[in-house]
N, C-alpha and C positions, 0 to 999 in steps of 0.2 A: 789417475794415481790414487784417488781417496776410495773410490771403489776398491782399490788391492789392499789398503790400507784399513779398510774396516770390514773384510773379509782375514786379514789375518789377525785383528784383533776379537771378533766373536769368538775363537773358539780358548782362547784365554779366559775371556770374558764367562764363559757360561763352567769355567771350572772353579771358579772363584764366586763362591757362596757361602752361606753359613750351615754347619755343620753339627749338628746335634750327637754328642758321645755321651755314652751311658757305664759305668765303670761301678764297679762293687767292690771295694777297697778294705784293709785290714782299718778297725775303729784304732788308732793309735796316732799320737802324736806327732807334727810333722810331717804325717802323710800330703795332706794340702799342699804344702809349697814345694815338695818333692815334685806332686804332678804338676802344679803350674810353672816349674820351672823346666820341666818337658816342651811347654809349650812358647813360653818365651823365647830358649836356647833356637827355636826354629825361626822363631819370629810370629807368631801367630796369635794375635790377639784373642782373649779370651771374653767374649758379649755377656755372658751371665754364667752364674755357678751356684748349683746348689747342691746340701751337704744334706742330708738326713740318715737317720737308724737305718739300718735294715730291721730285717726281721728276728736277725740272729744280733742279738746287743755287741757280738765283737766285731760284729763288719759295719760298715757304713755306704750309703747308695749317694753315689754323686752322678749329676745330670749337669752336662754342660754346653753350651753355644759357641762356638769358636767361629770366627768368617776365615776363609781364607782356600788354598788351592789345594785340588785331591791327592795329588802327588804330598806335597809335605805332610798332609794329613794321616796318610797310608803311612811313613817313618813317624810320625806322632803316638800310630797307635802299638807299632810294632815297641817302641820304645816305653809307653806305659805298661804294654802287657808283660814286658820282662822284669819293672820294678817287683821288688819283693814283695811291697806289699798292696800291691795290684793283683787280686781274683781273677777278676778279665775285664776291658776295656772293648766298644765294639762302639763303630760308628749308627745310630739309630737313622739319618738321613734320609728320606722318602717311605723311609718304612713306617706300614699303616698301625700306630702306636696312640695309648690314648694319652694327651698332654695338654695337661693346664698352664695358666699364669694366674697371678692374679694383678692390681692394681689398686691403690687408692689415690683419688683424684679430686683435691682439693678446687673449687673453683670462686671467685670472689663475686660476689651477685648483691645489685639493692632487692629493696622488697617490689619494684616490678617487674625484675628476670627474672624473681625467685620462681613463680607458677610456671611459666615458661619453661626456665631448666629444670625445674620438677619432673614435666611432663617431655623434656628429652631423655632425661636420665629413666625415666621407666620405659620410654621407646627404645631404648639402646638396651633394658634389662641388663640397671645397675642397681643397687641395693643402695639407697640415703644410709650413710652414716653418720653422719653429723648436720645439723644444720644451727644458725644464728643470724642476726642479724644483719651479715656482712656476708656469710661464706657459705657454701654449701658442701659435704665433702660425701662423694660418694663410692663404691668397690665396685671392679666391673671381672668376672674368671670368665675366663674360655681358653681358647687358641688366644696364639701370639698374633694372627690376623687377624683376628674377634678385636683383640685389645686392643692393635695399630690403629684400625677403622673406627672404633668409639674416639679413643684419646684423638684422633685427627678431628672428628665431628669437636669435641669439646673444646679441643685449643681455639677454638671461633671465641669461644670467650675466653673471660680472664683466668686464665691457670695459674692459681699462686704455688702449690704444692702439686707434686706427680713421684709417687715411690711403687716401685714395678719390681714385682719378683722375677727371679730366674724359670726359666721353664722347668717344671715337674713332670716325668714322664713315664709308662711303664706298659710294658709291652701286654697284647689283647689274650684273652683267652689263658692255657695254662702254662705256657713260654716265660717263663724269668728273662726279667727285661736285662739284666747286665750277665 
């Protein structure tokens, strides 16, 4: 019975993931909570969001993380791309795009971690920025699995602070990513 039981739960399982949407949106007030409430009204958790310019000062380039399944996904997008002031909305998912995060990662150290996590934090190709008596705080960009795999090595020590950007992303070559 658990053999049938976890043959019918795989293939639920591997639809339910997180989904990376790229959206180019009219620069105008209220636009934000319009789409995040696209994504509530289905139930779908939104992991990170980020807002910037575009290149034309009236639009604006939003890049977002949402977990959840492809079916409501697909009515997620269809429903942003009819807002008014939704350009276009396209899910970016598996697609080979270049995408950063960043991090800063506070860690609490005496002075004889300090060499020690000195010499982690340049093996992980983090950038010190801050150091004192007590704490060390360093910046780590890449990938969002660059950053899982460092922040995982790090929390072995004491993490007082951890403030993590949303993903930035934007598609290769001369394709406009939203």
């Amino acid at each position: 019975m658990s053999n049938m039981s976890m043959a019918h739960v795989a293939p639920d399982t591997e639809r339910y993931r997180k989904h990376t949407i790229s959206l180019l949106v009219a620069n105008r007030p209220g636009v934000l909570i319009r789409i995040s409430l696209v994504f509530a009204r289905r139930g779908y958790n939104i992991d990170s969001l980020v807002v910037s310019p575009a290149s034309d000062p009236d639009f604006s380039m939003m890049n977002i993380v949402a977990s959840g399944d492809e079916r409501t996904l697909d009515q997620i997008l269809k429903q942003l791309n009819k807002l008014i002031d939704v350009v276009h909305a396209s899910d970016r998912t598996g697609e080979n795009i270049i995408q950063r995060e960043l991090a800063l990662i506070k860690i609490a150290c005496t002075s004889e971690e300090r060499g020690e996590l000195l010499q982690l934090a340049h093996a992980l190709k983090c950038d010190t920025i801050d150091l004192d008596d007590t704490s060390l705080t360093v910046q780590i960009t890449g990938t969002s699995e660059r950053l899982d795999s460092a922040i995982s090595v790090l929390r072995t020590y004491s993490v007082m602070e951890l403030v993590r950007t949303g993903k930035v992303l934007m598609a290769r070559g001369s394709e406009m990513t939203a």
